[in-house]
N, C-alpha and C positions, 0 to 999 in steps of 0.2 A: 470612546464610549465604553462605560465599563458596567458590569452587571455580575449581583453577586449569586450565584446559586447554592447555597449550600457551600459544600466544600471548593466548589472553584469557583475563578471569577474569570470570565468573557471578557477578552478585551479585539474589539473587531479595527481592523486601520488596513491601507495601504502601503504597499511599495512598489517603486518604479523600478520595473527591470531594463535596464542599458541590450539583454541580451536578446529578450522578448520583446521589447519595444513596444510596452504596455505596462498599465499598474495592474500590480496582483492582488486581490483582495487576501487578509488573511483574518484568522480569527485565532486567536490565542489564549489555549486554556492552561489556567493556573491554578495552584494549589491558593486557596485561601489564604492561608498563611505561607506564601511564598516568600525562601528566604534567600538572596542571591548567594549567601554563604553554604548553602546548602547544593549538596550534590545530586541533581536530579536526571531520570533520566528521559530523554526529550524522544518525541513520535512523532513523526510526518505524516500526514494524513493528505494525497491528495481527492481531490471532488469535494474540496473542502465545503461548497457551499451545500451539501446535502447533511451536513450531521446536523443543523439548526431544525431537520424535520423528524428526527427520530427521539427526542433532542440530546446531543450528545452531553452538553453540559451536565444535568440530572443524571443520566445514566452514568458517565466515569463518577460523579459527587457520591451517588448512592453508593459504588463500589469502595470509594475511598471512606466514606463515612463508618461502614460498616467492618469495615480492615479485612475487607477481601483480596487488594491491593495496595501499592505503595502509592504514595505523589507521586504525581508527575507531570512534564509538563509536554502537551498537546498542541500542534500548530496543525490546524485545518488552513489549505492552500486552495482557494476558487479556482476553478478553472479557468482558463478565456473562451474566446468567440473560436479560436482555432484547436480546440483543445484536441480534435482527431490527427492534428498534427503536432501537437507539443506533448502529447502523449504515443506510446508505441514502444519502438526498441531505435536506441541509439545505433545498435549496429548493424541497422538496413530499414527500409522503410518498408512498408508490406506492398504488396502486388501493386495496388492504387497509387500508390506514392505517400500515404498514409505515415505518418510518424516522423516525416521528415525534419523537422524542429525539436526533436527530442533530445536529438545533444545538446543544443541551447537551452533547452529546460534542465536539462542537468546542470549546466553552466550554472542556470542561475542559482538551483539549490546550494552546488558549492561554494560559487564563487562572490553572491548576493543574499540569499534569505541566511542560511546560517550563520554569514559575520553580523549580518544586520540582527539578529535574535540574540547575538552574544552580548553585541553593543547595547542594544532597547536593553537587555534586563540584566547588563551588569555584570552576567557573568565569564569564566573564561573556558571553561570545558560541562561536558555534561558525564554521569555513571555510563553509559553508554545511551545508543541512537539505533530508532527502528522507523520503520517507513511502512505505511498500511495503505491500501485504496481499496476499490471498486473501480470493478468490470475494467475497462480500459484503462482506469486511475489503479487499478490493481496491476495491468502487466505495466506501467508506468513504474509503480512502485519497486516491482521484482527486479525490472531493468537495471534498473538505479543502484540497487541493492549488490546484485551481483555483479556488476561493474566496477564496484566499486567498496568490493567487501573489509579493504579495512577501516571503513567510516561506519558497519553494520553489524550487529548483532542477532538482528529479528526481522522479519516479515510478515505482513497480513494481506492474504490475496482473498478479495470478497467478490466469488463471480466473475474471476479475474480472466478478461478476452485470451486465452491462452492458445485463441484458434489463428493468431497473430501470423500473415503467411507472404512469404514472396512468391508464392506461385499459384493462380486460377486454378478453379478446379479444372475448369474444361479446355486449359494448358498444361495437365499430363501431371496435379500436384498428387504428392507423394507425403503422408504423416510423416515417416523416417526424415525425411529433406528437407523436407519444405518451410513446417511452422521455426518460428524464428527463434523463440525464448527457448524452446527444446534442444534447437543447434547450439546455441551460445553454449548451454548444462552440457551439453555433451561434449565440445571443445575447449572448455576452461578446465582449472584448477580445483582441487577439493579445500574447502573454504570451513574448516570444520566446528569453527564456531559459529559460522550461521543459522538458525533456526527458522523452519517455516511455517506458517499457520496458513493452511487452503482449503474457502469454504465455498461449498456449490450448492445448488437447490435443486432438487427433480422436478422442478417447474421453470428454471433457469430458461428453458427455449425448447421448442418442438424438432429444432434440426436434428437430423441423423446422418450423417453423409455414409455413413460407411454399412448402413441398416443392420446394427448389430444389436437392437433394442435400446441401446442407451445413448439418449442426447450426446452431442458433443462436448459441450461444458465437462461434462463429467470424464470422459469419455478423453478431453486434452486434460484434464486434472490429473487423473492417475496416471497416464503418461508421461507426465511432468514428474509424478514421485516416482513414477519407475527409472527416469532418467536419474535424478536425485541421488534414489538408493545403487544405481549403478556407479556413481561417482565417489559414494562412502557414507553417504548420509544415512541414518535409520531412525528407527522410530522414535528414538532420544530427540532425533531434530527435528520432527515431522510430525503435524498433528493436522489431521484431516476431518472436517465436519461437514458432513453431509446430511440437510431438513428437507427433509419430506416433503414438506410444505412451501419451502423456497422458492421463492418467482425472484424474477429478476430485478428487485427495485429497494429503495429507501428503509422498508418496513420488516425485510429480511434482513436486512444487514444491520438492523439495528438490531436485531432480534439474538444476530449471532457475531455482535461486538463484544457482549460481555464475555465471551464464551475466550475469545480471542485477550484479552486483559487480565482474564483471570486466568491461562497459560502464559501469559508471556511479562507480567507484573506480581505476581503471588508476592506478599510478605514476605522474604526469608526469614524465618525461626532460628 
């Protein structure tokens, strides 16, 4: 099914993953004038099936139209029926058992959606490759990213669950210890061509665990860049947006995509 908006065209299909044991819905945006000779740079996007409600199509067209940014080419990946567990961190599952099929969803990115996108459009590499989600499809994203940072360049974390943890509160959890994506940052490598985009909303959630005035969201966001900038990263890598107005859903994060494409796609001059 193909559909043309402006500067992109929506092409929506499946594929069967061997790894998932399911098909994945995807949706695939393309530059209009897409040309497989051409050197584009490709974005993963999972919770794929929510950018049909902000709608993402229009929104990147109108950026590309206007030459706020380059082409490029956009893979929204639907989620499944298991998605609190084919999302999380590969390298443990949270307290619940939460994320436990997360190395299998990485599998398939690399080892199934990527050849199959080379194969469907012809081409054999891409300018470079970024990976963006939402809330839980955002620490999905990060995971993936920093595991595996020489397949990465960019990240977009939107409301990204960063409160991700193998330990109960009321079994003695610890911020320093506990949450997951802050251990990996803190036990890895500095990675210095990666770049992060993390966006939160002061409407994001009412939790406070630590009753310090500020939500948690936020609250594991700056944490996260404090881990970051302790590793080597600075404000070169690091662009943080925080709305005022942000609640946790669809309507926000559409709000603060463009914001995210026009830092991490600009024209070079």
């Amino acid at each position: 099914m193909h559909t043309v908006k402006a500067a992109v065209i929506v092409e929506s299909l499946e594929l069967y993953s061997e790894f998932l044991e399911r098909d994945v819905k995807l949706d695939i945006y393309l530059p209009a004038d897409f040309d497989p000779l051409v050197l584009y740079s490709l974005l993963l996007i999972n919770d794929g099936q929510d950018l049909p409600q902000m709608p993402f199509d229009t929104l990147l067209s109108e950026l590309i139209i206007t030459k706020q940014i380059e082409s490029l080419i956009a893979i929204g990946i639907h989620c499944g029926v298991d998605r609190k567990m084919e999302y999380g961190t590969a390298y443990a599952a949270d307290f619940e058992g939460r994320g436990s099929r997360a190395g299998l969803y990485s599998k398939f990115i690399f080892d199934e959606l990527l050849p199959f996108i080379r194969k469907h459009l012809s081409i054999t590499s891409f300018k470079d490759k970024s990976f963006a989600g939402f809330s839980l499809g955002a620490l999905s994203a990060l995971d993936i990213v920093w595991n595996h940072p020489n397949q990465f360049n960019k990240v977009g974390i939107f409301s990204g669950s960063l409160w991700w943890r193998r330990k109960a509160y009321e079994d003695g959890y610890d911020d320093e210890k506990d949450r997951l994506m802050h251990l990996q940052i803190r036990k890895a490598d500095f990675y210095p061509w990666i770049k992060f985009f993390l966006q939160c909303g002061e409407l994001d959630e009412n939790a406070d665990r630590n009753n310090n005035g500020i939500i948690d969201s936020i609250d594991d966001t700056l944490d996260l860049i404090v881990e970051l900038k302790a590793k080597g990263y600075t404000d070169e890598h690091i662009e943080y947006l925080l709305l005022s107005d942000g609640k946790h859903d669809v309507p926000t994060w559409a709000n603060a995509f463009p914001a995210f494409l026009k830092w991490g796609y600009k024209i070079q001059k």
